[in-house]
N, C-alpha and C positions, 0 to 999 in steps of 0.2 A: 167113830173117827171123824175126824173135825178135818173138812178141806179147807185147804186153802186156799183162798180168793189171788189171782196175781192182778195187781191194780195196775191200772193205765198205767202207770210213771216204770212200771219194770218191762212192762210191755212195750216202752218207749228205749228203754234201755238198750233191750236186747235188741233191737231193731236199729237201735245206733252202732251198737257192737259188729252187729251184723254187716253192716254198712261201710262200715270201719274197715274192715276184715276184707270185704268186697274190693273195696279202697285199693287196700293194702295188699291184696294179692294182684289185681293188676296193674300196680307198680310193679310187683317184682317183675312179673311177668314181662311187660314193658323194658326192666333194665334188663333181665335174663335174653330177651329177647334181641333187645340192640349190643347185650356183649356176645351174643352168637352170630348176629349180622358184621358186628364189628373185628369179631376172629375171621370170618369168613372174607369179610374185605380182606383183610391185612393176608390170606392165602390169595386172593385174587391180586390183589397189587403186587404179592412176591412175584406168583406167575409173569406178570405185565413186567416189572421189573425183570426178569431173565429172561423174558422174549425179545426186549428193547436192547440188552445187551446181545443177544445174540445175534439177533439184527443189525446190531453198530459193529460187532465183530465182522459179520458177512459184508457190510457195504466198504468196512477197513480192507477184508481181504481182496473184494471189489475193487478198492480205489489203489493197492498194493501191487495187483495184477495189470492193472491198466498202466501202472506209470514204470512198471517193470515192459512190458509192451514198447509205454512210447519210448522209453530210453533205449529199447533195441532197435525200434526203427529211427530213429537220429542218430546214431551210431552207425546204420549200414548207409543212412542217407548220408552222413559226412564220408562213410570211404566212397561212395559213388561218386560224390561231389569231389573228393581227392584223384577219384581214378580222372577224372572228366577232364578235370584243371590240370594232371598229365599230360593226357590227350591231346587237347588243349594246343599245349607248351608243347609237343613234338611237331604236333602239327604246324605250329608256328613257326618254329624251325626247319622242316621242311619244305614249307613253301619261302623261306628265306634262301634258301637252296637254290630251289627251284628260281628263283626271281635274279640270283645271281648268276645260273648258269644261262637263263633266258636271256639276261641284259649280253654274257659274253657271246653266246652263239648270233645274238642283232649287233654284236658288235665283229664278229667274223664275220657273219653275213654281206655287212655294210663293206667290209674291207675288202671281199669278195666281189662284190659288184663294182667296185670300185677296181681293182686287181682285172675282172672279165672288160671292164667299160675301157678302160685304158688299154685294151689287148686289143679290142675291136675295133676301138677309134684307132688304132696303128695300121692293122689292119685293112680297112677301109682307104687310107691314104695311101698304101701301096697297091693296091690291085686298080 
């Protein structure tokens, strides 16, 4: 049986084929690899995406809660403010009362001393 010789040049072959092949599977590798990193982002970013929503919903509910808050205390503060400016305005008028009835009683008063002063000075001239 007759061997056969494999000459340099197939020996160069295979070893380019090889090479090749080498090449070419860590290419695929490489893209297999970044379409599984890149499915995996894209579940990461979903997550980050509905944590961000949920988030903007919580600081909505936050910011809903707060401005329901301050419109019930502006509201009790305008009835305080309404009861006060009542208050206020009775009081006002009572001491307008009061300043009328003051002026009349310094005005019996005065008519009174006047009424005694003239009784006395008569008085005084007869005894």
């Amino acid at each position: 049986m007759a061997r056969r010789r494999i000459g340099l040049g197939s020996l160069i072959g295979l070893l380019a084929i090889l090479f090749f092949g080498v090449v070419l599977l860590q290419r695929m590798w490489t893209f297999h690899a970044a379409l599984s990193l890149a499915q995996g982002n894209a579940a990461h970013l979903e997550r980050l995406y509905e944590e961000s929503l949920n988030e903007a919903a919580d600081w909505r509910n936050k910011y809903d809660t707060d401005l329901k808050q301050e419109m019930k205390t502006n509201e009790e503060k305008d009835k305080l403010i309404q009861a006060l400016k009542a208050r206020v305005d009775m009081l006002e008028k009572a001491n307008k009362e009061f300043d009328k009835k003051l002026l009349a009683l310094k005005v019996e008063q005065s008519a009174e001393k006047q009424k005694h002063g003239k009784f006395m000075g008569h008085g005084a001239d007869q005894i």
